[in-house]
N, C-alpha and C positions, 0 to 999 in steps of 0.2 A: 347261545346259552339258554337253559332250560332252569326257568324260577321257580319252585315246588312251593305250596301252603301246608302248613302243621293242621293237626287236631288239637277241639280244645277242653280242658275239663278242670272239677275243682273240688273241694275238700267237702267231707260227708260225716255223720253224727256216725257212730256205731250200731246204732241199731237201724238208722236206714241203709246200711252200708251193702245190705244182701238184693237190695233196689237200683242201687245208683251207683253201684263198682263202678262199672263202666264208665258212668258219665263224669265219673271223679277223677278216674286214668286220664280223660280227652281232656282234663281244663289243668292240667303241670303248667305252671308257667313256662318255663322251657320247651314244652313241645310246640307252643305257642310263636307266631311268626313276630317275636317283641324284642328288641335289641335293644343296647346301649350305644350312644355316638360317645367317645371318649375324651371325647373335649371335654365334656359334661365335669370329666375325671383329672383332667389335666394337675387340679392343684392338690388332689389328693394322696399323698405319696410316694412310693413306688410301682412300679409298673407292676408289679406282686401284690402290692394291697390295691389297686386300681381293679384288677382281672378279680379278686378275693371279694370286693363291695358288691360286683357285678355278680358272680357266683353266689353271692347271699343271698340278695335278691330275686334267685330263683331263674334268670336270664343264661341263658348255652350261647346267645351271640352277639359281638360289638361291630360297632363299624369305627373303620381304625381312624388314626390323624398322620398320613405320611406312613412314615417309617415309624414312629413311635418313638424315636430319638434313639433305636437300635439296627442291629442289623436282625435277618430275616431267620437266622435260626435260632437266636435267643427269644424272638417274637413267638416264634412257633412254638416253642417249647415254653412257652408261656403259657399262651393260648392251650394246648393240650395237658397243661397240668391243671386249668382249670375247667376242662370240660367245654369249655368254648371257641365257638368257630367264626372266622371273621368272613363275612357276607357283606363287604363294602369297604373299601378305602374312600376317605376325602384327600384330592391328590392336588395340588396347585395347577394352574392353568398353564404358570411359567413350568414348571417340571414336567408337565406334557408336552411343551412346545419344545423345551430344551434335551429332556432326556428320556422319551418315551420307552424305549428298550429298560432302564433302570426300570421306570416305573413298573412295567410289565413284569419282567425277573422279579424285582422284591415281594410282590402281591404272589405270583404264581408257587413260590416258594411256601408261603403261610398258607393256599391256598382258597386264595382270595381270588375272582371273576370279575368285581362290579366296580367301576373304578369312578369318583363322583368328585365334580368341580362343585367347588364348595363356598368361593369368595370369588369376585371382581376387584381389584385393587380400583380406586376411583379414578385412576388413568387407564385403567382398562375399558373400563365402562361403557359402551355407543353412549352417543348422546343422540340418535336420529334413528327411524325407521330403517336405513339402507345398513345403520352400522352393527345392528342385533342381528340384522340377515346377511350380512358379512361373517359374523362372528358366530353362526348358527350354521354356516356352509365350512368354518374355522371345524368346527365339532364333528360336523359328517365326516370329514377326511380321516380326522382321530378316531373315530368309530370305528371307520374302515378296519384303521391297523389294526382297533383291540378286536374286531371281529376277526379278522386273520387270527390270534391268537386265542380263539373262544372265549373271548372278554367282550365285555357290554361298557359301555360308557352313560351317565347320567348326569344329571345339571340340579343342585342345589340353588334354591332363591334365596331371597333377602325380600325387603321390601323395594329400593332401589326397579327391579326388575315389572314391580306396580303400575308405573308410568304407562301413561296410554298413549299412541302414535294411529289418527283415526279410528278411535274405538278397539284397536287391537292390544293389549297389554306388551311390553316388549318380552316379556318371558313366553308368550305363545307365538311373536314373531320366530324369535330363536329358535322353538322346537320349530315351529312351520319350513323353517332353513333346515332343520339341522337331518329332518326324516325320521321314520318312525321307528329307527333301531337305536338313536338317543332316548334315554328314558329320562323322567320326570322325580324329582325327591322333592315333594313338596312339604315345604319349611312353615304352615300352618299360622302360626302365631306370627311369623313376619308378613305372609299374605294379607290378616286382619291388618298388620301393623301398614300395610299399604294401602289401607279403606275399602277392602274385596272382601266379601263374604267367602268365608272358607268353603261352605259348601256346596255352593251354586261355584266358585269356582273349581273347586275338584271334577264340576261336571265336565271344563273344560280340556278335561285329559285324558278322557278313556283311554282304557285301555294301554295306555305307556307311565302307569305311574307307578316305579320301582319300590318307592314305601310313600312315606309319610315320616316327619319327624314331629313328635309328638311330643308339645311343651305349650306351656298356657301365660297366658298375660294377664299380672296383674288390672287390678282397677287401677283408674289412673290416680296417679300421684303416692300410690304405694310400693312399697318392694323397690324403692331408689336402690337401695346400695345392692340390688340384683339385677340392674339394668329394668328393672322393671318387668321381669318375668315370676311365674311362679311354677308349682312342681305341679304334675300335671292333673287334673281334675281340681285345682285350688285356683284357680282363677274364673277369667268372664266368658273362656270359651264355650260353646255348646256342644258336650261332647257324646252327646246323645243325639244330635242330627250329625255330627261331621264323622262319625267313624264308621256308622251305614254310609254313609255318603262316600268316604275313601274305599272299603268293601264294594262299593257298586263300581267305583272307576275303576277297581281292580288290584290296589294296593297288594302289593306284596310282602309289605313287611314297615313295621309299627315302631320307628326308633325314639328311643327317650332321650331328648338333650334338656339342659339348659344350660344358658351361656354364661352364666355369670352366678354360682349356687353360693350360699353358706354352708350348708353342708350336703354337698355331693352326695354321699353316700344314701341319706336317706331322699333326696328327690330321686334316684336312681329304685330303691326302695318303693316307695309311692306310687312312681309312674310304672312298674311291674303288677303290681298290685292292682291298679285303676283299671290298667288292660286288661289282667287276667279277668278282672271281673268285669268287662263293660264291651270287651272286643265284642263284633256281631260271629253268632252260628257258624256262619261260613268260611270266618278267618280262619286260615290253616298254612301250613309249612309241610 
């Protein structure tokens, strides 16, 4: 699979407009490499006003949850009445293990390539060094099949994945298992939330790291009844070192979640907005 980057560009007064056409065309936020994770959307409506929040905010791509609670040409026909194209599924570990061929089929239909674990249930979980690189050798095999099928496979974190086994984090044991055609969606705010500097750990991944989801954490003891996250550039992150820092490792693509919003709509809103203006030069699609 071949992962392409956008141009980027943004809005201009009238009378510098005969200066900076150009540079206004390259910062649309939709030409921009900036999604939505739809979880983000989950309790927002219908699957019609979910794709329409995301369409306002200027975004052409989501990364899905499953199936979306539909089947694949209602999904599809969604997605292209609103101009948007799906560049990720988050797909259970157990529906890879159980029904890979579905999974495959549903994604290829919407066409969708990048297919991305997204939770550990806490029985799944290693609890030791040998069980991440078991469970990192579990991936490679899956890889395989989506590479038969021009799909890519990637691994979503948590904090959980934090844990260190001899100085090694068990999320770098996994990929270490897994090879370098499993790619990396690092989850940012849960990295901090596991005592790791986001940016010094992005260094950890050159080169394999399919986006970045991009959501910020409150200060502590605020934003309770939003799990304690906030919309993005509204929290403690640094997002002035960590998005050069994700651009150097090679990020492909910039996803706006958060897990638990009051109102969806405008963090989905915000974190379009913070990107369009804040991505580095070289972000593209």
């Amino acid at each position: 699979m071949t992962i392409t980057r956008y141009a980027r560009t943004g809005g201009v007064s009238l009378l510098a407009m005969a200066v900076v056409a150009p540079m206004a065309q390259a910062r649309e936020t939709g030409e921009l490499p900036i999604a939505v994770q739809m979880y983000t959307l989950r309790d927002h409506g219908t699957l019609d006003e979910q794709l329409a929040a995301v369409q306002a905010a200027g975004v052409t791509a989501v990364e899905t949850v499953g199936m979306q609670d539909t089947d694949a040409e209602t999904l599809k026909a969604a997605l292209e009445a609103h101009d948007i194209e799906a560049i990720s599924t988050h797909a259970q570990l157990d529906d890879l293990r159980g029904d890979l061929d579905a999974v495959i089929a549903f994604n290829k239909a919407i066409g969708n390539d990048v297919i991305t674990v997204p939770y550990l249930a806490e029985e799944q979980r290693p609890t030791d060094a040998a069980g991440w690189t078991e469970l990192g050798q579990e991936l490679a095999t899956i890889s395989d099949a989506l590479d038969d099928q021009d799909m890519t496979l990637a691994y979503h974190n948590h904090d959980f994945e934090m844990v260190e086994f001899d100085g090694r984090t068990a999320l770098e044991i996994l990929f270490e298992a897994a090879g370098d055609d499993v790619m990396a969606e690092l989850d940012l705010a849960w990295v901090a939330r596991g005592g790791l500097d986001p940016v010094e750990y992005l260094g950890r991944f050159d080169d394999r790291v399919f986006a970045i989801h991009a959501k910020d954490n409150a200060p502590e003891g605020e934003a309770e009844d939003e799990r304690g996250f906030k919309a993005l550039g509204e929290g403690v992150l640094d997002w002035d070192a960590i998005l050069p820092a994700a651009e150097e490792a090679g990020a492909e693509w910039y996803i706006i979640e958060h897990d638990q919003p009051i109102d969806a709509a405008q963090v989905v809103m915000t974190g379009a907005t913070f990107l369009t203006e804040h991505l580095p030069d070289g972000a593209s699609r």
